[in-house]
N, C-alpha and C positions, 0 to 999 in steps of 0.2 A: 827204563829198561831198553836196550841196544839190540836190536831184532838184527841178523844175519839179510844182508841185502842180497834180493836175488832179484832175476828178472820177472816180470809180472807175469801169475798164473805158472810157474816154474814146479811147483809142487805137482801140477797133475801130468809131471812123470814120475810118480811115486807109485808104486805097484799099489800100495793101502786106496788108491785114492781113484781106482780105474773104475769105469762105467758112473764117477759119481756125479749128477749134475749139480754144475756152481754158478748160475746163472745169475743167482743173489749173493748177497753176503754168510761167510760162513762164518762161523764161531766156535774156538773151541772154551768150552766152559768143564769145572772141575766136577764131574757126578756126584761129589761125594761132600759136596759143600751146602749150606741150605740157604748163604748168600746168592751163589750159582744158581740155585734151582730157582730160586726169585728173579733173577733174572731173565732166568730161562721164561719166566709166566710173564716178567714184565714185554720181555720183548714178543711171546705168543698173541700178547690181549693188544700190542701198539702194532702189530707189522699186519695193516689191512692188505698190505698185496700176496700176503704169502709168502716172500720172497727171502727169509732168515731160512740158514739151514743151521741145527746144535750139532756139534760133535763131540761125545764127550770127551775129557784128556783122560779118560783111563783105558780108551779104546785105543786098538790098532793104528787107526785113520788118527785122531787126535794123538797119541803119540808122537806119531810119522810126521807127521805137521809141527808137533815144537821142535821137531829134532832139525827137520826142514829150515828151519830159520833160526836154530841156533838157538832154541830154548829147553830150557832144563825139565823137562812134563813131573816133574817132582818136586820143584820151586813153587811156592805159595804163593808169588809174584806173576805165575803165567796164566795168562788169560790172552787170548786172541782172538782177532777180528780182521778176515781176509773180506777186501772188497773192492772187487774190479781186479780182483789178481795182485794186490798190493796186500802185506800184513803190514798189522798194527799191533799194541798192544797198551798195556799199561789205561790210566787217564784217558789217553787216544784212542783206546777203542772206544770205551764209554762212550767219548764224547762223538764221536762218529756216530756211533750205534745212533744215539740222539737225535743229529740230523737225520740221517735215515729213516728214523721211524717217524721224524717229521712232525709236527703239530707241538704240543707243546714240551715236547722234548728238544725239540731244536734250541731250546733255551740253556742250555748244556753246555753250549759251544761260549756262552761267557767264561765258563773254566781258561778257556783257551789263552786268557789274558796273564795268566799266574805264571810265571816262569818254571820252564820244563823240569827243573829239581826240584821246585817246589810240588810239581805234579806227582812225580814218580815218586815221593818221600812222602806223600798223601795217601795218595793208591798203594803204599808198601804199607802201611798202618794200617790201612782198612784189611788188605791181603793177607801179612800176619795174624791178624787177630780175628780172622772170618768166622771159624770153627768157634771160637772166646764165645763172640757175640752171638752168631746168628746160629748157631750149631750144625750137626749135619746131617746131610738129606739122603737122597737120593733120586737124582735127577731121570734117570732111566725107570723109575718105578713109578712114577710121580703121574696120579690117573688122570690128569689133565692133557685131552685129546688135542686140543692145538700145542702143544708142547710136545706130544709123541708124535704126531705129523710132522714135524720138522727133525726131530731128533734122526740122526745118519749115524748110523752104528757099526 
């Protein structure tokens, strides 16, 4: 997927996105996905520094952010991952997210040897069929407190 290039940290001139601190990587994940909401826990239980913020794509802010970079917030395909003022998406964020949370997620980044179609046409498989498989959640309700401490709403 072909993220709209912009310069880094360019989103927080976005009204949606005033007073919010991005000092860590931000994320926006789909609320309504129960793939997402697992992700959201995986990355609450791996990020020892605190440092993930969630946003969900059916808020204001996660809106305003796919639209920011030229993504569709109603594509099955959008998932992203802003870090150090740079977006990502697709494969790429996953596998970011990975090193980031460091330890044996860092083991992620072998993805990175498969050639880029082959990534996005992996991640579009799993993205179509999320709802199929994992059914859906709801990430903003979900009583899991390191999960609602990061959640930016």
């Amino acid at each position: 997927m072909r993220l709209t290039e912009r310069e880094p940290y360019s989103y927080r001139a976005l009204p949606q996105m005033s007073g919010v601190a991005d000092a860590g990587p931000l994320t926006v994940m789909d609320a309504q996905c129960g793939l997402c909401a697992r992700g959201a826990r995986w990355i609450a239980r791996n990020d020892a520094s605190g440092a993930f913020h969630i946003i969900p794509l059916q808020s204001e802010r996660g809106e305003a952010l796919m639209r920011h970079y030229g993504l569709d917030p109603n594509d099955p395909l959008s998932w992203l991952l802003i870090e150090e003022g740079r977006a990502y998406t697709s494969l790429d964020a996953v596998i970011r997210t990975g090193r980031l949370l460091g330890g044996k997620w860092h083991a992620l980044s072998v993805m990175r040897v498969m050639p880029r179609r082959f990534q996005d046409w992996l991640y579009g498989i799993v993205a179509r069929n999320r709802y199929k498989v994992m059914g859906r959640g709801d990430l903003c309700a979900m009583p899991d407190p390191d999960v609602q401490a990061r959640l930016l709403l």
